[in-house]
C-alpha positions, -999 to 999 in steps of 0.1 A, spaced: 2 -72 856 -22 -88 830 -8 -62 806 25 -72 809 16 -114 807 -6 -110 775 -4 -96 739 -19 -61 736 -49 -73 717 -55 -100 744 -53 -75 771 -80 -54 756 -105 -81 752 -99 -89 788 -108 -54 800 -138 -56 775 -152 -86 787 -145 -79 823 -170 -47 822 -202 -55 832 -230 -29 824 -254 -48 846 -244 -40 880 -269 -26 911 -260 4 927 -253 -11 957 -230 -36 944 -196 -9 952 -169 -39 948 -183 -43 909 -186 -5 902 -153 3 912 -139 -27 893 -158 -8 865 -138 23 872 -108 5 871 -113 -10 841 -124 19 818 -100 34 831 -69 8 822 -86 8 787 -82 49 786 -41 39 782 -56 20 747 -40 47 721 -55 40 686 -92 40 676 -109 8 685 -146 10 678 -151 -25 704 -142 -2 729 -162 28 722 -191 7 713 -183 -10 751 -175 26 770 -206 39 752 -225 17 773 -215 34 806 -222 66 800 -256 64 811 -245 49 843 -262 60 878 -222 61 895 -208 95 889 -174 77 888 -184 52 863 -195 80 843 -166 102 846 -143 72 839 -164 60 806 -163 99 793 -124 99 801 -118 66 778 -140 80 755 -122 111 752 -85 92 746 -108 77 717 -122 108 700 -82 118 693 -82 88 664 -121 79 663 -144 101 641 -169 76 662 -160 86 702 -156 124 686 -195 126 674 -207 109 709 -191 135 732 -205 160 705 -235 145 706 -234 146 747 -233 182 749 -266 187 728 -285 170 763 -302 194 786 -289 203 816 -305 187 847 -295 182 885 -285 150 883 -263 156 848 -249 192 855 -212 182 861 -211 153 842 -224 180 810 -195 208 822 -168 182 815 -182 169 782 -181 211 772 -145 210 787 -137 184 765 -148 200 734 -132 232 743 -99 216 751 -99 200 718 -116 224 698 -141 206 686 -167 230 679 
């Protein structure tokens, strides 16, 4: 709805101001608004370093789906951002752990897809 009541610009810096990087694990209702929102600004087409800068920020996040969402955005991004592009590049140089395994398949997926390498 919001993007249909306020200029594109506004709607953006409504999503971005809505995200909130401090949230406890516990606290589902705020994670999953999280979700929803990085996911509302993967629809936002041409490069806008505010929001990688922003999205950046969740990619170290405990929720998988936080994560996931924040690499999705990130990834719409990369098509017009030389910025979002080196991060996910820049992902795939981590090592592979337990906790990270999944999350590093996708980032390889995504470099792959695009042929980034």
């Amino acid at each position: 709805i919001a993007e249909k009541i306020y200029a594109h610009e506004e709607y953006v810096h409504l999503l971005l101001s809505n995200l909130s990087s401090h949230v406890a694990e516990f606290d589902e209702s705020s994670l999953e608004r999280n979700e929803e929102i990085l996911l509302a600004l993967k629809d936002v087409k041409e490069a806008n370093d505010t929001i990688v800068d922003k999205v950046t920020e969740f990619l170290s996040s405990r929720d998988d789906n936080v994560r996931m969402a924040a690499l999705e955005c990130l990834e719409e991004q990369a098509k017009n951002s030389a910025k979002a592009k080196e991060i996910i590049l820049d992902l795939s140089k981590a090592p592979i752990t337990d906790e990270n395994s999944r999350f590093l398949g996708v980032v390889n997926s995504i470099i792959q897809n695009h042929k980034w390498d």
